[in-house]
FILUM-317057 format. One record per residue: residue in one letter; x, y, z of N, C-alpha, C, CB in turn. Coordinates in steps of 0.1 Angstrom, whole numbers, plus 5000, padded with zeros to 4 digits. Glycine has a CB too. Example, Ala and Ser with C-alpha at 12.3 -4.5 7.8 and 13.67 -1.06 7.14 Angstrom:
// residues 2
A513249435078512349555078513249675078511349555090/S512849785071513749895071512950005079514149945057/
***
This chain:
// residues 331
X281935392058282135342045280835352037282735202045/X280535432024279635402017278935232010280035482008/X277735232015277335112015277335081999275935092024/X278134981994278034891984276834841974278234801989/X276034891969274634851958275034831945273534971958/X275434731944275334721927274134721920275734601923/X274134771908273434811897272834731891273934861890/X271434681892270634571883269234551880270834451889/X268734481872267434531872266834381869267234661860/X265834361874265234231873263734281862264834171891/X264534171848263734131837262734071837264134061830/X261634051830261133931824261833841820260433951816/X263033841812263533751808264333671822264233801796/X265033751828265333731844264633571851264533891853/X262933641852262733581859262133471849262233651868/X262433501842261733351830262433241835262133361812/X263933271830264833211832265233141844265533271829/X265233221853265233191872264033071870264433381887/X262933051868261732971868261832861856260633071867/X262732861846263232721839264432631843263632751826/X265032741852266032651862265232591873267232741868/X264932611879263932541892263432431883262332651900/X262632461876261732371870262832231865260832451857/X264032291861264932211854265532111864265932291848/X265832181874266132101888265332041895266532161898/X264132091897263131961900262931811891261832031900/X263131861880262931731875264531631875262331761858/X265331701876266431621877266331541890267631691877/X266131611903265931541912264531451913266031611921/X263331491901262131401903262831241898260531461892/X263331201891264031071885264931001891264531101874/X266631111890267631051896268631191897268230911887/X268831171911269931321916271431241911269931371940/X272031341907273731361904274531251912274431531909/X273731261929274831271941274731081937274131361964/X273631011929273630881926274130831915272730831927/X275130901909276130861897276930971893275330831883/X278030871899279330921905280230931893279830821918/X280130831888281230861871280330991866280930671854/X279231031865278631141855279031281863276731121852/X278931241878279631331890281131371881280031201908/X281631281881283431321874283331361862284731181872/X282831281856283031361842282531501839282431291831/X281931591849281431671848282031771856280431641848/X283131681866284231771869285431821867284331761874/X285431711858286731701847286431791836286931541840/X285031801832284631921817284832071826282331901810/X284432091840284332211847286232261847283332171864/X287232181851288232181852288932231837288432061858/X288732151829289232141815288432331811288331961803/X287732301814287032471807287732561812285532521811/X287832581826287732701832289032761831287232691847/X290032611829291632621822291932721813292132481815/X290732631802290832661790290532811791290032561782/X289232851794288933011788290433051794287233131795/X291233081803292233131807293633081794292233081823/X292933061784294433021776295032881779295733121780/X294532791787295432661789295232601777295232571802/X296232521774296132441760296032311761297232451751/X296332251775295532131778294432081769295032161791/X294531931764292931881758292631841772292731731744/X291231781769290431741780290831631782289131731780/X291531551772291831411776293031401784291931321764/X293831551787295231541790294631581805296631661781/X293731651809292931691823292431561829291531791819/X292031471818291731331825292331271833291631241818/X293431301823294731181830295631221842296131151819/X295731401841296231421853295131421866296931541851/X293631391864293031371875293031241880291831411875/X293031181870293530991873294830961877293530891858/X296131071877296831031884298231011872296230931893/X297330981863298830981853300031091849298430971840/X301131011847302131161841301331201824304331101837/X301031341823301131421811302131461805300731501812/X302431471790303631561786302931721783304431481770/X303231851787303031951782303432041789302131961779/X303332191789303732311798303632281812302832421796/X304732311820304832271833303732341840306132301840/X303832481837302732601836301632541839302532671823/X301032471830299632461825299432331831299232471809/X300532271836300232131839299532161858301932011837/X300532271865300132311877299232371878300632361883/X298432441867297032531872295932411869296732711860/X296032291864295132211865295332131879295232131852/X296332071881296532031899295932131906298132021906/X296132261906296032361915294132351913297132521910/X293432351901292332341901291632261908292132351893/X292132111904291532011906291732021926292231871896/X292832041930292632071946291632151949293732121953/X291132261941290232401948289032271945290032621936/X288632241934287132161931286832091940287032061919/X288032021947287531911956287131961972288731801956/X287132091975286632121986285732281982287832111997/X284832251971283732361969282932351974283132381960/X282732191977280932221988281532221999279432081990/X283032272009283332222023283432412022284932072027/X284032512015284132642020283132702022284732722014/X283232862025281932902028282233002020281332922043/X281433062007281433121999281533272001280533091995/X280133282013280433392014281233462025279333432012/X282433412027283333472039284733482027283533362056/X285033602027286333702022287733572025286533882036/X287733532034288733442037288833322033288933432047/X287633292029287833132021287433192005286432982028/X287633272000287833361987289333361988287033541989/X289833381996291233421998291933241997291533532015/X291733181999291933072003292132991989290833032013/X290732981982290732941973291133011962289932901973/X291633061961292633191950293933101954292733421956/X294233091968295433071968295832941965295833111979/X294832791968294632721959294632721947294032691961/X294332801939294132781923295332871920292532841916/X296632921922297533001921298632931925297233091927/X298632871935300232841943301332801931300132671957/X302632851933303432841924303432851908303632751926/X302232991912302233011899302133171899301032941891/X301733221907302033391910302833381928300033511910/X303133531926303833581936303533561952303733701934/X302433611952301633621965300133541963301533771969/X300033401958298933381957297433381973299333261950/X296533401974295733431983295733611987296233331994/X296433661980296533851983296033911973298033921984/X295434041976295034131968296234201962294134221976/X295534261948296734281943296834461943296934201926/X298734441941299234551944299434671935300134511947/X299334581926299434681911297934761903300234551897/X298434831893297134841887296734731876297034961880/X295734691871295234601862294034621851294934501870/X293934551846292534581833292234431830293134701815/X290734451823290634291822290434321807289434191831/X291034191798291134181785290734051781292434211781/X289834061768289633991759290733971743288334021758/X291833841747292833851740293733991741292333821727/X293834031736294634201731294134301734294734241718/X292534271735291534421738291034401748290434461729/X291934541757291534601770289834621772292434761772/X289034551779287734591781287734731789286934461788/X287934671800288134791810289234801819287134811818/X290034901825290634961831289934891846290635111827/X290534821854290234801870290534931879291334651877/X289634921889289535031901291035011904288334991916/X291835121906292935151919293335051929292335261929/X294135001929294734881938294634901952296134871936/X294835041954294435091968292935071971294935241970/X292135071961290335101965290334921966288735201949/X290734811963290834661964289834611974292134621969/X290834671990290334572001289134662004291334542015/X289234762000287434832006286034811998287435012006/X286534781984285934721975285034581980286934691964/X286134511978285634371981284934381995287034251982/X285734462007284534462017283634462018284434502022/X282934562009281534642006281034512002281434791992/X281734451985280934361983280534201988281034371974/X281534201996280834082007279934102020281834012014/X279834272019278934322028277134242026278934482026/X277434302012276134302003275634132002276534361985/X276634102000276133961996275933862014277533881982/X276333902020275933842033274333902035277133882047/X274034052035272934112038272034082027273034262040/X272434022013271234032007271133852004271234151993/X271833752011271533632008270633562009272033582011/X269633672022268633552020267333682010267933462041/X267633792007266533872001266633811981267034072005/X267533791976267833781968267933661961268433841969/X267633591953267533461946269233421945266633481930/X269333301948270633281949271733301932270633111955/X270433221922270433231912271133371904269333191910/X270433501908270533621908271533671915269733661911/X271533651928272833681937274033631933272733631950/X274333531933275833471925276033531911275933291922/X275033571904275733601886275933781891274233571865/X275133871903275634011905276933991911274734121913/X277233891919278333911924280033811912278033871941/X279133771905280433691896280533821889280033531883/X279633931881279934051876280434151885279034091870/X280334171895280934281902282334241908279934301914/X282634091908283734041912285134091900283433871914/X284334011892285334091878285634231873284834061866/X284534311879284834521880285934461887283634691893/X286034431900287234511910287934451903287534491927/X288334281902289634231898290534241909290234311887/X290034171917291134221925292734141930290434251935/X292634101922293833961924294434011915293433781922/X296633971914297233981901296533941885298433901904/X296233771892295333691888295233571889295433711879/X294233511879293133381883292333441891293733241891/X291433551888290133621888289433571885289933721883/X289433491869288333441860288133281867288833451842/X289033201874289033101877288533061892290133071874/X288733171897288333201912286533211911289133361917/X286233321906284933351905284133261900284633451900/X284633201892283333091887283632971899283533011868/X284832911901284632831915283532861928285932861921/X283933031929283133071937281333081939283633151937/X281033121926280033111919279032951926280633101903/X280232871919279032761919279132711936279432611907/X279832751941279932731958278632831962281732801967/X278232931962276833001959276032901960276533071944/X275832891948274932811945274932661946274832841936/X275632591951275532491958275332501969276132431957/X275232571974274432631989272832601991274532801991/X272832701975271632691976270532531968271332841971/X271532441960270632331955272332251952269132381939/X272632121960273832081961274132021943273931961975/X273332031933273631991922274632071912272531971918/X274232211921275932291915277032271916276232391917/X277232191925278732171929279532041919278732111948/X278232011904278931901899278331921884278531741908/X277632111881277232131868278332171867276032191863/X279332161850280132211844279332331836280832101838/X279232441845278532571841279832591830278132701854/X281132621834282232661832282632581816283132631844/X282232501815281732451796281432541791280532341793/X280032581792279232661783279732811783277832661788/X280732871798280832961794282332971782280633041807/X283032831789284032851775283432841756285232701777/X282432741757281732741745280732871736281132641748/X281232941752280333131747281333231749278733201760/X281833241747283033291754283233441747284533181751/X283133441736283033601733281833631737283133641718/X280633591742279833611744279533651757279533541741/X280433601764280533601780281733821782282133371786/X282133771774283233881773282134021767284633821761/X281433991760280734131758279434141764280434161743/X279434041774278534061782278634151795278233941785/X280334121797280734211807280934391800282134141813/X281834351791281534491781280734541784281234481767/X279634531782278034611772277434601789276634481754/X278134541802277034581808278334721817276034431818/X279434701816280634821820279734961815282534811807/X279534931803279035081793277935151800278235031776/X276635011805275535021810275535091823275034911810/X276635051829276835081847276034971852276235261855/X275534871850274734791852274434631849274134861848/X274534501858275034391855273634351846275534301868/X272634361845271634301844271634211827270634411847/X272434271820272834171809274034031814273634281795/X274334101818275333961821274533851835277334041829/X273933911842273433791848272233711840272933831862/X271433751828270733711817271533591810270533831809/X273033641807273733541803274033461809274433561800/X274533491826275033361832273433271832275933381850/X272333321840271433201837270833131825270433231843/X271433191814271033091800271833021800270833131785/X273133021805274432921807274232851818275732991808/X273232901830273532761835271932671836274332781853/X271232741831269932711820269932571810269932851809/X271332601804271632501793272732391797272032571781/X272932411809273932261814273332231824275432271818/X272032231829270832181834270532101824269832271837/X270132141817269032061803270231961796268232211786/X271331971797272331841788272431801802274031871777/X272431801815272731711824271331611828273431791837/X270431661821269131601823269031491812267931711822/X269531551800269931451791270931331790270231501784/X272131381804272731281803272231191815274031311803/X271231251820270631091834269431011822269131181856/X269331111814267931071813268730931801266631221805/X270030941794270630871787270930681798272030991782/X271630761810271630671818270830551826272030721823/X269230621822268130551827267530471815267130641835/X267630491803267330441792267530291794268030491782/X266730231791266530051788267430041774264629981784/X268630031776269530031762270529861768271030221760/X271029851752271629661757272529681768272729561743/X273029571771273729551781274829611776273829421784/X275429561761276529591750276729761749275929521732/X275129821749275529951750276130021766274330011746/X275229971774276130001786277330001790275929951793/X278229901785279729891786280429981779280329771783/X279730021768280530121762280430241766280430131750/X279530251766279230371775279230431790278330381772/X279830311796280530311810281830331810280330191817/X282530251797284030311795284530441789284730221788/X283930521783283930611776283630761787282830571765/X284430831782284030961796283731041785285331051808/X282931141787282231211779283131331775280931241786/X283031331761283831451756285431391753283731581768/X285831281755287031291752287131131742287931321766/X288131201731287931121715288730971721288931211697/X288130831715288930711716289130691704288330611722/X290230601706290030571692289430431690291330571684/X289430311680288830201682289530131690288530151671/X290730071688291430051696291230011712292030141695/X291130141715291430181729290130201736292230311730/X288930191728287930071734288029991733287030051732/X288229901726288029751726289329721734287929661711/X290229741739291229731748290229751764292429851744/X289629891767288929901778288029791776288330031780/X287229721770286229651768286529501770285829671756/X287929521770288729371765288329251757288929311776/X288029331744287129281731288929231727285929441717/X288729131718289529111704288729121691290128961703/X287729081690287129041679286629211675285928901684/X286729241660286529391659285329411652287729481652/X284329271646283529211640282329271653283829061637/X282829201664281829201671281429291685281829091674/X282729411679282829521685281829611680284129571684/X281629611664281429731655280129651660282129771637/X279629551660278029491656277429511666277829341651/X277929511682277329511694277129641700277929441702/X278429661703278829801705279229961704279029791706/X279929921693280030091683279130171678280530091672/X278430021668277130101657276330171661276230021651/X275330011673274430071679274030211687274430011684/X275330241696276030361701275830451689277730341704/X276730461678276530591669274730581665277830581652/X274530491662273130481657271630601667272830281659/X272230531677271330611686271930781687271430531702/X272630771686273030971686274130921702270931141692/X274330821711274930851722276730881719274630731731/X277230831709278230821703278430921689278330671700/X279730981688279831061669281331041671279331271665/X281531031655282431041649283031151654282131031637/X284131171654285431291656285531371645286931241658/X285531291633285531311615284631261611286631251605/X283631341607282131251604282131241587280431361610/X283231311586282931311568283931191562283631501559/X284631101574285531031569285230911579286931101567/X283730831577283630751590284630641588282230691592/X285430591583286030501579287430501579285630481570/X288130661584288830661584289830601592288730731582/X291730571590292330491595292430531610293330471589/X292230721612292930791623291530811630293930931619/X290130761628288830801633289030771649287530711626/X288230821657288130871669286930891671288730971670/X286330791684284730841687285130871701283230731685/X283831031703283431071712281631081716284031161712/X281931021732280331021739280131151741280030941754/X279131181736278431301742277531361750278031331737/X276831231751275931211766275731091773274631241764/
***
């Protein structure tokens, strides 16, 4: 079998980037590591879940991802309600597989699939192409070239795991994973699972960054990254991208310890212990979590101060007053 070499080229910008992530991670662990705040642990697996849904079309809000990880009934697509169960089971054993073995690839596909395709955990049989909305990017390899494909490229990535920066290594093989395609599908859901299993190998704080945020919040971005690097024959734009994406949910998770270590009132703490990040309350339903009555001494202790400092915003900032307002934490 012809040996497997994917196409890439190591930047300056590459290695800029490779060297603001370290740096970024050292300082998270110089203060306070993840593995010691366990609510910021969830909410950040609940944003990773909610995303990775989402770029795939789920219409799930984040607040409906909450509830089914908390155990509540949801009303919405039965569909969409199982590829979030099906997720939330793959998340919970990312740091226990081993990334780089073909069979726990297979494994967790079939987790993130069951009862929702045919043969979940199998290579697929048909031909395929991967699309942004309507427009075909590219045509996938031959269904038959599949299992020799993927062989090659888990060849590579066992032989080059310890030559290659992990950092580097996981975004050539999240791009090379997406050429073959090799699943009916939940390709796009698989590989970023897989991804951060990579790389929680290599520094255990990946197994709890919601990389999968940023790439939904880049998302055409992410998509002509694979494009333009198809054209190229060559990943080296798209792994540029994945490390400014996971570059920048380094730096808001640094922001959110660094939010957590802050000498703020006691008043602010509660609110901000009941509040999960990213998903809208209304007034209400804090001061219910809070088990406030008084709404005098909600807004004066708790709310203001919150918006005041930037940890809290408005939902409708142009209508702070409004009857239907909604705040969300942001960090």
């Amino acid at each position: 079998m012809e040996k497997y070499n994917p196409p890439f080229r190591i930047t300056n910008n590459i290695l800029n980037l490779v060297s603001k992530i370290v740096e970024n991670i050292s300082r998270i662990r110089s203060h306070e590591s993840l593995d010691k705040l366990p609510k910021l642990r969830k909410q950040n697996r609940i944003r990773s879940i909610y995303s990775s849904c989402a770029i795939e079309a789920n219409s799930l809000s984040i607040n409906q991802v909450s509830d089914i990880i908390n155990g509540k009934n949801v009303v919405g697509p039965q569909r969409e309600i199982q590829e979030v169960k099906n997720a939330i089971e793959a998340y919970n054993i990312v740091d226990k597989i081993n990334p780089f073995e073909i069979e726990d690839l297979k494994k967790i596909h079939k987790m993130l699939t069951i009862y929702l395709v045919d043969k979940p955990g199998e290579f697929r049989l048909n031909e395929e192409g991967v699309f942004e909305g309507d427009k075909c990017i590219f045509v996938a390899p031959p269904a038959k070239s599949v299992p020799k494909l993927m062989d090659g490229l888990y060849l590579w990535l066992n032989e080059n795991s310890n030559n290659i920066h992990p950092l580097i290594l996981s975004s050539v093989f999240h791009y090379e994973f997406v050429i073959v395609h090799p699943f009916q599908d939940g390709n796009g859901r698989t590989v970023r699972l897989i991804q951060n299993a990579i790389l929680g190998k290599f520094n255990s704080i990946f197994y709890w960054l919601p990389i999968e945020n940023y790439i939904k919040d880049n998302q055409k971005e992410y998509y002509d990254a694979i494009a333009n690097c198809h054209l190229k024959g060559e990943s080296t734009i798209f792994i540029e991208f994945m490390l400014t994406m996971i570059n920048e949910a380094l730096i808001n998770v640094d922001k959110d310890i660094n939010t957590h270590n802050q000498n703020i009132s006691i008043y602010m703490k509660k609110i901000l212990d009941i509040m999960e990040i990213s998903i809208p309350y209304t007034a209400i339903e804090i001061m219910r979590k809070l088990k406030l009555k008084s709404k005098e001494t909600f807004r004066k202790n708790y709310l203001n101060p919150a918006i005041e400092k930037g940890f809290i915003r408005y939902e409708v900032p142009d209508k702070p007053t409004s009857k239907n307002q909604r705040y969300i934490r942001d960090i």
